[in-house]
N, C-alpha and C positions, 0 to 999 in steps of 0.2 A: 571315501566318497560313496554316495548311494543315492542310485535312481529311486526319485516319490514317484509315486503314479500321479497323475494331475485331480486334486479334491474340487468337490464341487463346491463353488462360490469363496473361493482365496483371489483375494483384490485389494492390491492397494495403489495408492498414490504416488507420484514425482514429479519434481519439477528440474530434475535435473538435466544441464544443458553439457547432453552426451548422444551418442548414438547407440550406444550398448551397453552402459552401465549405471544404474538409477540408485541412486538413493530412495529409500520408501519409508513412507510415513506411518505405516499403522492400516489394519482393517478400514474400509472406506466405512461402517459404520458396523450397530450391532450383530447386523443380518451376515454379515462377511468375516471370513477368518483372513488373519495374516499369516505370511508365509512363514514365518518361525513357529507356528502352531503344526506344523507338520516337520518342518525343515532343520537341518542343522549345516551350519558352515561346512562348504563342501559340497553338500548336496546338490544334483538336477534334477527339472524335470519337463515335460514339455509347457507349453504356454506361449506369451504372447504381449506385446507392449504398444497400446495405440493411444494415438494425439487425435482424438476426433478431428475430422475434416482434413488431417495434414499429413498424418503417416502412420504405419503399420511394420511392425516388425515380428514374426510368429517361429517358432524354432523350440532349441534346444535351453532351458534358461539354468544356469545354478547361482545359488546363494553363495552368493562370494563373500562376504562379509556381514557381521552383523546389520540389518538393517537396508544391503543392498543386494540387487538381484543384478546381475550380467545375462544378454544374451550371448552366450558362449557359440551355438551353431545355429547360424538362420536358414530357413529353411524356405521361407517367403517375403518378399518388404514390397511396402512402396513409399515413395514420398522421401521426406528428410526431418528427423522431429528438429523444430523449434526451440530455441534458446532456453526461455522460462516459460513454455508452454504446460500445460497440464497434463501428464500421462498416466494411464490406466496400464496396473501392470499385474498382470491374473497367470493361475493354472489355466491350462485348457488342451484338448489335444489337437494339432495341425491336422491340415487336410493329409499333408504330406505323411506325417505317421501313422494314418490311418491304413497306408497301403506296405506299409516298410515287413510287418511280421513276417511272413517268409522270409528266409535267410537265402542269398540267390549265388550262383557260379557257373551262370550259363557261360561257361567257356574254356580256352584251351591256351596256356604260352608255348611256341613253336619256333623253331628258327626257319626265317623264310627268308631267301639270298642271303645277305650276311646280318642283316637286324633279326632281332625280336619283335615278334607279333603277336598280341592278346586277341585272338579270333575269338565269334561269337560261337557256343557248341549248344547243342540241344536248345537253346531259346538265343536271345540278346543281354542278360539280364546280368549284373556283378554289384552286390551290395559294398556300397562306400559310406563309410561315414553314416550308415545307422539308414540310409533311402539306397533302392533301388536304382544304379544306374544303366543307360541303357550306350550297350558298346556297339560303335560304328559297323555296318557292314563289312567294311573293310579291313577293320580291326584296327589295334592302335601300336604303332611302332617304337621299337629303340635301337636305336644304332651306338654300336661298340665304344664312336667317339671320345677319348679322352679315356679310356678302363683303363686300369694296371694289369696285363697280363700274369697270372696267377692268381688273382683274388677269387672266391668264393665269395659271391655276393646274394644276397636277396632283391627279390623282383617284385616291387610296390607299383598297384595301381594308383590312381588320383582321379578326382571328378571334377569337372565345372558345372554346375548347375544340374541338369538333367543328365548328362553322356560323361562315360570314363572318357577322359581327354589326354593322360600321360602315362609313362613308363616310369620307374625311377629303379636304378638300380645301386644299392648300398649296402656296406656290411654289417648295418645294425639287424638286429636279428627280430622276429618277431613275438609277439603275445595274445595269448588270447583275451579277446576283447569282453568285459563286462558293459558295454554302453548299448543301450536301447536302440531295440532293432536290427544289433549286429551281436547281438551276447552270444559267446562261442568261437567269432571268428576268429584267424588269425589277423592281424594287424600289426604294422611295426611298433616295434617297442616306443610306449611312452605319444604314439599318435593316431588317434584312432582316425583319423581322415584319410588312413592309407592300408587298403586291403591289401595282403599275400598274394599272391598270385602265382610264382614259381620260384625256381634258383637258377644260377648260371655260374657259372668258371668260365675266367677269360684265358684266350689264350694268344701267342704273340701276331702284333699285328699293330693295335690290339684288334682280337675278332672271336665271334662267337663262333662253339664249335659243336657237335653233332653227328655224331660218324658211329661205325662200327667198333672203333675200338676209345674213342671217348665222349660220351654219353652227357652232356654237359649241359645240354636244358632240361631241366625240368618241371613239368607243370604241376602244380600246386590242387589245379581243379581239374576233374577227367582225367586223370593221367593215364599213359599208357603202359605197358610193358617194354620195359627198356631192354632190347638183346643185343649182345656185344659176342664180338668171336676177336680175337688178336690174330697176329702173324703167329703162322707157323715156325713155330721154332726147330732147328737142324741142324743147330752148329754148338749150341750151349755142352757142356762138359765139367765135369768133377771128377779130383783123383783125389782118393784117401781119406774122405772125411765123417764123421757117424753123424756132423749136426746137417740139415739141408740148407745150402747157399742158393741164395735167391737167383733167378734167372729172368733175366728183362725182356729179351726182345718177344715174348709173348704178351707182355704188359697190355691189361684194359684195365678204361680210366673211367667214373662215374660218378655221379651226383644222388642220392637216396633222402628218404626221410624214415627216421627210426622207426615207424611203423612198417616196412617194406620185409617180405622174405627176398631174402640174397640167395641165390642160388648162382655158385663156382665151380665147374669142375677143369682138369686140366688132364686132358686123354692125348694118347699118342702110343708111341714104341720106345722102348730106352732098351741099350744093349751094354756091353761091357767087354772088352777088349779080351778079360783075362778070365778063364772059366772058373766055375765054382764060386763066383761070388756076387755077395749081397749090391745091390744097387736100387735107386728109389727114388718117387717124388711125392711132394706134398704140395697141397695148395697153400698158395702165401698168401693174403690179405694186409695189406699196409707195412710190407714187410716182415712177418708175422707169420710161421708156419700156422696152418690152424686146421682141425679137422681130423679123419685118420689119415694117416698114411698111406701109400700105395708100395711096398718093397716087395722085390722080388728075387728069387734065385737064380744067379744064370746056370744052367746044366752044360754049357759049352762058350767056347769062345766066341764072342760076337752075337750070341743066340739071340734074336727078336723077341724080346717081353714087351705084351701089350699091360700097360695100365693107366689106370681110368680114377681119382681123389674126387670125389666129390663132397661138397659144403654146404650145408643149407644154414643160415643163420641170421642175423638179424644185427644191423648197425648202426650208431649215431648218424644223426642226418648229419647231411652235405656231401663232402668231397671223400672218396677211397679208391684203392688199384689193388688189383689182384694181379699176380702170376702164379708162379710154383718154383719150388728149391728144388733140388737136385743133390742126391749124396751117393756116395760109393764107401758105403762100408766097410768090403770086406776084401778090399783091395781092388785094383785094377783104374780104371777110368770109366764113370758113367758116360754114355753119350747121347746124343738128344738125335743123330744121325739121320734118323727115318720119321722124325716130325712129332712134337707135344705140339698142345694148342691148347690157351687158356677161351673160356668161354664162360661167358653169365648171361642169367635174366635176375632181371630186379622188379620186384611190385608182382 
């Protein structure tokens, strides 16, 4: 499929008794071209279907079939065409697409009490569906009602007429959009009537969450710096082992888009019961040592070694958790005693 730009003087005939999809007859005469002289099945482009005196319908039009044109997105109407009335059905560009060219995101998704809210950011403005729409002051809400806790979802806007009017949250993913006016954006798979706007992970309740240590909106347009710190961890421990065992209760949870620098590190003190030996941590990522290493040598029993694994790196969007393993190589028991702490910024 492929957007024509609208040609000047493509006009033809119908009498077809539909609202949206015409049968056509041919060039209205020599002066006029038919829309197969530019078009092939498949194809849109802007334009426009009127009934003198009775009705007008101006939008998005494609060639659906040999010989007939569909208005696929309206963009303006009035009236109701007539049964077997005469319709004039041409290129031409809407008023409405005359304003669309900027690609617009004036805004922000946020968790506010326990919904989601599409506030408006630097203007009002969030293109849908190829026009300009203009989001409420107040912005437009969604509540957790009926989520599955644990899902990774995407966060769809939707428009009625002029104003984004809904939330939708699903796990179909999105694409970027090839359709006029909005080429570029993200948009859910397979519908371009529905802008990206952010992500979310639910959690149980169901409820959206937002904390310090799980990070779980996030906006799509303006986004912020996502900073996370976990609990301290002071009790975690290892005896005997050279690979590193993951340790949870430092655990932070987050939402990213592959374009984002991940920045992990996991600081603290680790000591070792038994002198002279090797003990360590590493940052984990999805369970996953990743990074260098931090090991150190104890010179005495119980000696306080400060160390510090830090990660910079780059992740598939959506859902990950960081901590850090914990090993004692060279005998003894690692101990987390006097505090590790995992901590990230994302974006």
């Amino acid at each position: 499929m492929t957007f024509v730009a609208p040609r000047d003087r493509v006009l033809e005939q119908s009498t077809s008794n539909s609202q949206s999809v015409f049968a056509v007859t041919g060039a209205l005469d020599l002066s006029y071209d038919a829309f197969n002289a530019s078009m092939s099945v498949g194809d849109t482009t802007f334009g426009a279907v009127v009934e003198p005196g009775v009705a007008f319908k101006s939008g998005l039009l494609t060639y659906s079939a040999t010989n007939e044109v569909t208005v696929s997105v309206v963009h303006e109407s009035k009236g109701t065409f007539s049964a077997g009335g005469t319709k004039q059905v041409f290129m031409g560009w809407p008023a409405a697409a005359a304003v669309v060219a900027p690609v617009y995101g004036q805004c922000k998704l946020v968790k506010s009490g326990s919904n989601l809210v599409l506030l408006p950011f630097n203007g009002n403005q969030l293109t849908i569906d190829g026009r300009p729409r203009t989001i409420p002051a107040g912005g437009v809400s969604l509540a957790p009602t009926g989520l599955t806790p644990g899902a990774n979802l995407y966060i769809y806007a939707t428009a009625s007429g002029p104003d984004v009017n809904a939330l939708e949250a699903v796990a179909t993913g999105h694409a970027t959009s090839t359709a006029p006016g909005q080429m570029g954006m993200e948009v859910k798979t397979g519908d371009d009537t529905r802008t990206l706007v952010g992500f979310a992970r639910i959690i149980a309740g169901p409820a959206f969450a937002d904390s310090a240590t799980q990070r779980f909106v996030y906006s799509w347009f303006n986004p912020e710096t996502l900073v996370l710190t976990g609990a301290t961890d002071a009790s975690s421990t290892e005896t005997g082992t050279s690979s590193y065992a993951e340790k949870t209760p430092s655990k932070i949870e987050f939402l990213c888009r592959a374009t984002d620098a991940v920045h992990v590190a996991a600081t603290g003190v680790i000591t070792n019961a038994a002198s002279a030996s090797a003990v360590g941590i590493s940052v984990m990522i999805d369970g996953v040592a990743v990074g260098i290493p931090h090991d150190v040598n104890v010179s005495s029993a119980s000696f306080r070694c400060p160390v510090g694994p830090i990660v910079n790196t780059k992740l598939s969007e959506m859902y990950h958790y960081a901590d850090f393993g914990m090993r004692a190589n060279g005998g003894g028991t690692a101990s987390a005693t006097y505090g590790i702490t995992t901590t990230a910024r994302i974006g």
